[in-house]
BAFI-3210 file (N, C-alpha, C; in Angstrom, 3 decimals, decimal comma, padded with zeros to 6 digits):
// residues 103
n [1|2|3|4|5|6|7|8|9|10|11|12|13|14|15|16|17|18|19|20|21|22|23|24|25|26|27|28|29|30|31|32|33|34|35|36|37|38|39|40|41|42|43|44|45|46|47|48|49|50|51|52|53|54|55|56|57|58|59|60|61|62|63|64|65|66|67|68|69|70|71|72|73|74|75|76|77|78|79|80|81|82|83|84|85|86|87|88|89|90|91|92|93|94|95|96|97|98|99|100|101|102|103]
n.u [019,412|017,342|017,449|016,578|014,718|013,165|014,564|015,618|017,636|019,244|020,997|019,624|017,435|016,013|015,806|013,377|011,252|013,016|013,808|016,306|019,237|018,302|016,786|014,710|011,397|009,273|006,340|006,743|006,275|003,342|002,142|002,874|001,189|-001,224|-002,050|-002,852|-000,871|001,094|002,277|004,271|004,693|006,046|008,195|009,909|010,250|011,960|014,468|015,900|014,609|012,225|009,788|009,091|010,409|008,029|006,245|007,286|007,531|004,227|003,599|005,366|004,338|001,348|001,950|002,912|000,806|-001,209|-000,107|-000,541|-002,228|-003,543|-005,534|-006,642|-009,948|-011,343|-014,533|-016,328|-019,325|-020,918|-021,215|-024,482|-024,706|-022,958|-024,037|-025,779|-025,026|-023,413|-026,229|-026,583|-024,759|-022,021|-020,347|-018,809|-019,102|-017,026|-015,617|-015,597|-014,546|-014,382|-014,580|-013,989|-015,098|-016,112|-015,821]
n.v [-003,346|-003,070|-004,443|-001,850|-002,768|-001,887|000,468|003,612|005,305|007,441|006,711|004,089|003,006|005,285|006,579|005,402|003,711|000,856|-003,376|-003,368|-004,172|-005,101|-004,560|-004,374|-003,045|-001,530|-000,708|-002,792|-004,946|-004,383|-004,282|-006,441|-008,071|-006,881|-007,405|-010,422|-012,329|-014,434|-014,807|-016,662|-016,780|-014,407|-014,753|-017,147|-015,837|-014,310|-014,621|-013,734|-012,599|-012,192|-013,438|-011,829|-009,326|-008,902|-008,521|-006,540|-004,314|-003,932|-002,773|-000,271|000,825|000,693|002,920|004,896|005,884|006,564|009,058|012,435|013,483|014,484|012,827|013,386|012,980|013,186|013,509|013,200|013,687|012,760|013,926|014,706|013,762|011,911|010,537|008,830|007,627|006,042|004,505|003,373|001,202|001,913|003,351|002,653|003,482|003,862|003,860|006,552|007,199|006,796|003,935|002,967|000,615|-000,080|-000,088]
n.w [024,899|022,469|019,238|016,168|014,180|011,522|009,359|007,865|005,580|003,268|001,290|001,007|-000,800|-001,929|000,793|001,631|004,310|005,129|005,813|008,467|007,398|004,967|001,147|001,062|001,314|003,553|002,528|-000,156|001,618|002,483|000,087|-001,269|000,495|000,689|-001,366|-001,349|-000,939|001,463|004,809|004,658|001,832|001,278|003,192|001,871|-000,805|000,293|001,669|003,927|005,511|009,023|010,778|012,592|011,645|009,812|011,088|012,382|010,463|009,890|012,295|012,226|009,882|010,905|013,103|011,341|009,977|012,329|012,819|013,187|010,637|007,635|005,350|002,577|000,876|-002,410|-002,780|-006,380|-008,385|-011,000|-014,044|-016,036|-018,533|-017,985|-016,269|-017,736|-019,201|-017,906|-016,567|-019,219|-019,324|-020,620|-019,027|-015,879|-012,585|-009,745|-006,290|-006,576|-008,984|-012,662|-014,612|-017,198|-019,043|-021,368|-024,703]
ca.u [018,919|016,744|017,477|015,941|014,687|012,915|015,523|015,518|018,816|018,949|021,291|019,268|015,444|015,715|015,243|012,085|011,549|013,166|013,471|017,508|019,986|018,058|016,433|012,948|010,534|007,723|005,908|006,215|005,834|002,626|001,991|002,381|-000,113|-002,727|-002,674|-003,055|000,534|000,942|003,739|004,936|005,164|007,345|009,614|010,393|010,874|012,718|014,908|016,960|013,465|011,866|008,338|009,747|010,468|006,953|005,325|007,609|006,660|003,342|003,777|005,716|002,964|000,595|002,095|002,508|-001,008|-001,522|000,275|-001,691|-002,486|-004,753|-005,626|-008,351|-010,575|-012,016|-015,619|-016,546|-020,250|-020,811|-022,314|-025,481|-024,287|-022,326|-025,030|-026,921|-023,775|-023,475|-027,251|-026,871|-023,868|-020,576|-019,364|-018,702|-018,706|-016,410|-015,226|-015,717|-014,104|-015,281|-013,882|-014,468|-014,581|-016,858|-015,398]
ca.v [-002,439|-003,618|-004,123|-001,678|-003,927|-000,976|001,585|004,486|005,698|008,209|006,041|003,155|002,883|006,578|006,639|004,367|002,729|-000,830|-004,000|-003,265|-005,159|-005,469|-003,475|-005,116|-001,675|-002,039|-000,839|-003,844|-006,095|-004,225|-004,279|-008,234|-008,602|-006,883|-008,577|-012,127|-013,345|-014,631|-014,174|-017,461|-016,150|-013,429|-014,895|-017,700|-015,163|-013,181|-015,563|-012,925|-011,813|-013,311|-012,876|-010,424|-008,291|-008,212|-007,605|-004,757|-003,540|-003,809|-002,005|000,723|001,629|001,149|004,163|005,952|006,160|006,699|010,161|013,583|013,672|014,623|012,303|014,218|011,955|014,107|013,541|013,300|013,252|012,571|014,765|014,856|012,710|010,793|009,779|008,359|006,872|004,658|004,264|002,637|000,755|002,715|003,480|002,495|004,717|003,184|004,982|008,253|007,780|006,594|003,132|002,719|-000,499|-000,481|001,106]
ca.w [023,871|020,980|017,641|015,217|012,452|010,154|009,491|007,028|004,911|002,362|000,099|-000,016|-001,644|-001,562|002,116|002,398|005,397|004,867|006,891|008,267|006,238|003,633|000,554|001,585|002,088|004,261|001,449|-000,696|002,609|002,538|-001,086|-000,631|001,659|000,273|-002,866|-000,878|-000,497|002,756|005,084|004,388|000,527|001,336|003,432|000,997|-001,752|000,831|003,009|005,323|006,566|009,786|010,853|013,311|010,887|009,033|012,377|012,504|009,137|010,031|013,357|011,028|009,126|011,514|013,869|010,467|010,015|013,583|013,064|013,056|009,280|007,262|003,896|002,076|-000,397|-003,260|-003,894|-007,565|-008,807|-012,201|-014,917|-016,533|-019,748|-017,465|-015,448|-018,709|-019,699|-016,684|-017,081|-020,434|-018,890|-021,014|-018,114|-014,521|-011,381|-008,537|-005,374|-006,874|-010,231|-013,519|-014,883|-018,725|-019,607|-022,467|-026,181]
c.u [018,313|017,105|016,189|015,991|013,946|013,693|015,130|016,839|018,808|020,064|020,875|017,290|015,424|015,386|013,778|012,712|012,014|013,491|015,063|018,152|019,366|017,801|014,928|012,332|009,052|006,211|005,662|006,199|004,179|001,567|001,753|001,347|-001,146|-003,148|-002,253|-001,614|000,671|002,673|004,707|005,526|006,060|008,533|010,245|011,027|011,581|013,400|015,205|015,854|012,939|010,184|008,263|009,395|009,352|006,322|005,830|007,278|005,395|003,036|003,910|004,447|001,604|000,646|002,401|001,587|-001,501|-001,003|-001,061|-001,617|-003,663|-004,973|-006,920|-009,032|-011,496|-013,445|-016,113|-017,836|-020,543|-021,855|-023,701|-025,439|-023,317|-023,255|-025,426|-025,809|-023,426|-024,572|-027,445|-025,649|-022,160|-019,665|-019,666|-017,767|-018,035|-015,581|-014,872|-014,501|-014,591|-014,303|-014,472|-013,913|-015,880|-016,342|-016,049]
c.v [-003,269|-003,335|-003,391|-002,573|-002,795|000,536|002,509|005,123|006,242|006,848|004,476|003,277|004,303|006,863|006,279|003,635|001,063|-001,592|-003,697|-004,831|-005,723|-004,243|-003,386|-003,842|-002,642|-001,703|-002,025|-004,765|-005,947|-004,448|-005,801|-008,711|-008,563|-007,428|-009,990|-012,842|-013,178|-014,687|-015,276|-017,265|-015,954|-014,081|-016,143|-016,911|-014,445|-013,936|-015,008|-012,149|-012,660|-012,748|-012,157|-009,245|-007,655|-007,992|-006,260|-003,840|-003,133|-002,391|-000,231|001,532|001,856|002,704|005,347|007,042|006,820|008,592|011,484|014,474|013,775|014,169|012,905|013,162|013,190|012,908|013,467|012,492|013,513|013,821|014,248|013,526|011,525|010,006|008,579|007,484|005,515|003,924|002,795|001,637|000,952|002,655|003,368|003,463|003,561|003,919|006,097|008,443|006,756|005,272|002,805|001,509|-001,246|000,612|001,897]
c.w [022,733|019,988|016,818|014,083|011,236|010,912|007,753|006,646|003,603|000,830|-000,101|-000,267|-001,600|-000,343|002,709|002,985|004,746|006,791|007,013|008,009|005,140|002,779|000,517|001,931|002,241|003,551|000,975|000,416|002,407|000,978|-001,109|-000,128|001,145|-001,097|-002,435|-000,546|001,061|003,224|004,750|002,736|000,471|001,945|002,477|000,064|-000,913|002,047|003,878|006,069|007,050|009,786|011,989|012,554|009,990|010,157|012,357|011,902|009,585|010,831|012,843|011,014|009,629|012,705|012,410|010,723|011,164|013,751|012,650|011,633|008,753|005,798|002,858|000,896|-000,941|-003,925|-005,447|-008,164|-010,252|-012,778|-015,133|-017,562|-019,098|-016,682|-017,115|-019,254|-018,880|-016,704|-017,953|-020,327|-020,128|-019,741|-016,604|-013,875|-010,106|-008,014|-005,935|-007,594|-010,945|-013,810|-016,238|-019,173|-020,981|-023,619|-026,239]
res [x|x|x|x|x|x|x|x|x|x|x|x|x|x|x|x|x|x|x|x|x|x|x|x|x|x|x|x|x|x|x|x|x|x|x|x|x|x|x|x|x|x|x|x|x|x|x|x|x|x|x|x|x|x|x|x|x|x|x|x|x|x|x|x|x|x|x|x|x|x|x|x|x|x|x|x|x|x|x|x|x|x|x|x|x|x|x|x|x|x|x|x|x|x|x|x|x|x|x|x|x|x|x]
***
């Protein structure tokens, strides 16, 4: 029989998936990643995890995803004054929302 290595338990992380025996969620494995830390990172900062266990993560979240869901992304085209605003560079449009990085 195989060891489950990502388990789910209501009294710990609130019942996010973690790696078992730890409090490690495959979340921040994932969270890790995509902001550049490499697996060698994590498992330093995280000794009781192998590279088993972030494949598993991975795995995880990849059959997540894989489930029959539906993520909706909301559109959002700018006004009139917002156009002219971006224009005159006030404000930046990125993936369909506004980013103000001018006073």
């Amino acid at each position: 029989m195989q060891k489950r290595l990502i388990v789910s338990n209501p009294k710990i992380m609130m019942s996010k998936p973690v790696i078992a025996g730890t409090r490690v969620t495959v979340e921040m494995i994932l969270e890790k990643l995509s902001a550049g830390e490499t697996v060698e990172d994590i498992l330093e900062a995280h000794p009781r995890l192998t590279r088993e266990a972030i494949r598993a993560a991975l795995a995880f979240a990849a059959e997540a995803l894989r489930a029959d869901v539906i993520y909706p992304v909301v559109e959002v085209e700018p006004e009139e004054d917002e156009l002219e605003a971006i224009r005159e560079g006030e404000i930046e449009f990125k993936a369909g929302k506004y980013v103000n990085w001018r006073a």
